[in-house]
N, C-alpha and C positions, 0 to 999 in steps of 0.2 A: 129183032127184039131180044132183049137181055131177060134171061133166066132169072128168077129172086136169087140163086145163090152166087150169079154171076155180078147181080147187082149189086149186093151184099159186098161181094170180094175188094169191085171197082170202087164202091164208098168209101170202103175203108182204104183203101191205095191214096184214094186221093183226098184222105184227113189233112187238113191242116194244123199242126197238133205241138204244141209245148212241151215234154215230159220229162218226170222228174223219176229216177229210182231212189229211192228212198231206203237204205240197207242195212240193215243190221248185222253188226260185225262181232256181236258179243262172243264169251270164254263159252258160252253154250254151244256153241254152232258148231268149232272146231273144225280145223283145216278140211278133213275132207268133204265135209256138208256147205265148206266152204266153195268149195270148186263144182259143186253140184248146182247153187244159186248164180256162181256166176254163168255155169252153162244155160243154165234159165232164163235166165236175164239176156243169154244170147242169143235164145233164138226166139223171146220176147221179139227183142227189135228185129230180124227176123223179116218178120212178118209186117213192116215197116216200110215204108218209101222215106228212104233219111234220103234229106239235102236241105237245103237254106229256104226254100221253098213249100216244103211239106213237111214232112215230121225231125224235130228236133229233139236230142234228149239230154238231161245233166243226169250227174250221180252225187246224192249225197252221204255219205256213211257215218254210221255212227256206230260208236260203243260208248266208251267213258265219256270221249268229246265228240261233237261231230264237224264233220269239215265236207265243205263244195271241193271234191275231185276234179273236178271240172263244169262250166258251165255250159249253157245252150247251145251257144256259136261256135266251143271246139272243134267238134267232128261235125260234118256237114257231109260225109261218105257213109255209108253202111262198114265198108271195110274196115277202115279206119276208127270206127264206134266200136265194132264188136272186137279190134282189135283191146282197146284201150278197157274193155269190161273184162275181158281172160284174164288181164293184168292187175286189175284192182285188189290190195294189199290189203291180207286179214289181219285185225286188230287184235280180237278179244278182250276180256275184262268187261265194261257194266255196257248199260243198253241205256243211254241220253236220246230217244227218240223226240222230246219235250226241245231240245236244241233244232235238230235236225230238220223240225219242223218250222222252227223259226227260220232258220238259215235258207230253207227252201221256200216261205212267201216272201222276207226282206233282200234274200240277195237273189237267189235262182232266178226268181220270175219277174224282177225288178227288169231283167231285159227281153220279158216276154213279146211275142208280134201281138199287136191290138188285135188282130184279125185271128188269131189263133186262138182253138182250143188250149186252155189248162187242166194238166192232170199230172199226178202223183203217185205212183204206186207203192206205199209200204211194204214190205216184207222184215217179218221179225220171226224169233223162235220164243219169245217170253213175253213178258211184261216189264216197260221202261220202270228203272229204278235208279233213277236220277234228277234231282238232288235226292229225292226221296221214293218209293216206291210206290205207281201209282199217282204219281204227282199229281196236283191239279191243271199246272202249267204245260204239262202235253194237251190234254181237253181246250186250254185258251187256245194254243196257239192253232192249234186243227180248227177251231170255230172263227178263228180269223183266217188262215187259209179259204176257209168254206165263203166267208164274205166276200172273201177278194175273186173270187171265182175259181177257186181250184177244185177242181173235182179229187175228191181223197177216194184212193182206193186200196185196201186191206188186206192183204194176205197174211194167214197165220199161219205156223209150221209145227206141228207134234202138238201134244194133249197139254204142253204148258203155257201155251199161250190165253189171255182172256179173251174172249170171243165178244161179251158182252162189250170190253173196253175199245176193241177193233170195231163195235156197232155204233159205238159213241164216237170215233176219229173220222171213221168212214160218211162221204157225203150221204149217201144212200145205204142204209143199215140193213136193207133186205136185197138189195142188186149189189153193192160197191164194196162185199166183205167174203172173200175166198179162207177157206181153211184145210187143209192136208195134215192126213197121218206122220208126214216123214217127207224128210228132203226128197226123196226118190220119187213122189209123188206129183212132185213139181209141173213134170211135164204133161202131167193130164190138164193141170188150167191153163196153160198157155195162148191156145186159139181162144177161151173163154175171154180171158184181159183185155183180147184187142177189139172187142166192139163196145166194152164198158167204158174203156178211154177215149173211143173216137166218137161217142154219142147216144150209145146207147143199143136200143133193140133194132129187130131184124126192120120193123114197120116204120120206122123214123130214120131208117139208114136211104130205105126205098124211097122215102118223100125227101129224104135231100138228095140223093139221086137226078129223082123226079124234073124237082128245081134246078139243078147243077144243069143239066140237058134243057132245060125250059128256056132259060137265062143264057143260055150260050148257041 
């Protein structure tokens, strides 16, 4: 008989899962807060069963412009993924999350698995100010994310980000919205991300458990 937290572990190992990083590369962040998100973001996945089969991840980045680094079906290894995230190129200049948003329901998950969880996880240090600050077309394009099935999930960095604006992107405004003092602080959410994206709470992770062993 499996432990709850043994349950919990094996739930999430065996997510079938779509995911997108969603990154802010703005002139705020600066190189070394830079290399501290990507190490975040590495042992995010991590804590992952990457392959073609289970969990999948793109990277979108964004500052002035944003651009898909790569999509879903690149890496299909752990090694090979957290390879390619230590490597991901700091931009700086403005914070276009209102693109990145788009680029991540029109193209990222345009090759999503039917069968698969969709999810997103933002991380920013500000507030997008692109075309304009506070755009309205970040809010569109998140509320169509949300239609298409993407679960939005919010991480804010240092006291300038808007919390409230991160509760309006985020699918869930009181579970789907992380905040931290300071890049360094990163690595206390980490294990928190991975049951927000794969489904949720400890009680719903156990009843598809449950199923998973019923059904099989």
């Amino acid at each position: 008989m499996l432990a709850a937290n043994d349950v919990y572990a094996k739930s999430v190992v065996d997510c079938v899962l779509d995911l997108v990083y969603v990154v802010d590369s703005s002139g705020s962040i600066g190189q070394r807060n830079w290399m501290i998100t990507l190490q975040f973001l590495t042992s995010v996945t991590r804590l992952f069963d990457i392959g073609p089969d289970h969990v999948r991840v793109s990277f979108v980045l964004f500052s002035t412009d944003a651009t898909v680094e790569w999509g879903l079906t690149r890496y299909q290894d752990r090694l090979s993924l957290t390879s390619a995230i230590g490597n991901v190129r700091y931009l700086g200049f403005r914070t276009n999350l209102n693109e990145a948003l788009y680029l991540t329901r029109t193209q990222v998950f345009a090759s999503a698995r039917p069968n698969a969880l969709k999810a997103a996880i933002i991380l920013t240090d500000g507030v997008d100010n692109v075309p304009t600050t506070r755009t309205q077309l970040t809010i569109q394009n998140a509320t169509e994310c949300k239609r298409q099935g993407i679960r939005l999930v919010t991480v804010g960095v240092t006291n300038q980000v808007d919390v409230q604006r991160l509760r309006q992107i985020a699918s869930d405004p009181d579970r789907h919205v992380f905040r931290v003092d300071d890049f360094s602080d990163l690595m206390n959410i980490n294990t928190r991300l991975r049951p927000v994206v794969c489904g949720g709470t400890l009680s719903n992770l156990i009843k598809y458990q449950i199923s998973f062993y019923t059904s099989n």
